[in-house]
C-alpha positions in Angstrom: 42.8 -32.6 88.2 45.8 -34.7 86.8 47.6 -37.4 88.2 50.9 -38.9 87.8 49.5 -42.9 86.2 51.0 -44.5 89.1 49.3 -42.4 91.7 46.0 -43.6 89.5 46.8 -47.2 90.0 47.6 -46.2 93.7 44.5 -46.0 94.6 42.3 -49.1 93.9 39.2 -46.9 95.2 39.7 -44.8 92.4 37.1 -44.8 89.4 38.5 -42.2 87.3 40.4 -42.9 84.2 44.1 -41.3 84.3 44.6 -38.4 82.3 47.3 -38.0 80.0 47.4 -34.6 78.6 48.5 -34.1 75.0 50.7 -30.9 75.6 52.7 -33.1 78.0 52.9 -35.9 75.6 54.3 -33.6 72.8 56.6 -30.9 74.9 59.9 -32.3 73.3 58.6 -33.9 69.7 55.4 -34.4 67.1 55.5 -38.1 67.5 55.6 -40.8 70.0 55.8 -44.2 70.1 53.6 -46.6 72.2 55.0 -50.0 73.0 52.1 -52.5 73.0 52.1 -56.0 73.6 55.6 -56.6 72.2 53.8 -54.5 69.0 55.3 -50.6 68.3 52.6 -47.6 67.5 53.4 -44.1 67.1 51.3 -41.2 68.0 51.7 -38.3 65.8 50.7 -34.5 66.1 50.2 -33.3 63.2 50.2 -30.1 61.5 46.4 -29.3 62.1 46.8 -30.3 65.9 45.2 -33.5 65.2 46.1 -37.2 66.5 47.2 -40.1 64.2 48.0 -43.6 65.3 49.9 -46.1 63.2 51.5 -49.5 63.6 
């Protein structure tokens, strides 16, 4: 079952981690970027479907 993240926090009796499904993630592009503590990451697909992350 997904759930939107802010459904997740929502519910407080919830003990399930959200779910944040790759195919979503990368509909438009091969790379995203994750803003972290005033810190950018990206998130890369690449070729052989696999995950990078890099500062």
């Amino acid at each position: 079952m997904t759930m939107t993240i802010a459904r997740y926090f929502s519910n407080r009796e919830n003990t399930r981690l959200p779910t944040l499904h790759s195919q979503n993630l990368f509909a438009l592009t091969k790379e995203v970027r994750i803003e972290h503590q005033g810190e950018e990451y990206r998130l890369r697909l690449t070729r052989n479907n696999r995950l990078i992350l890099t500062k």
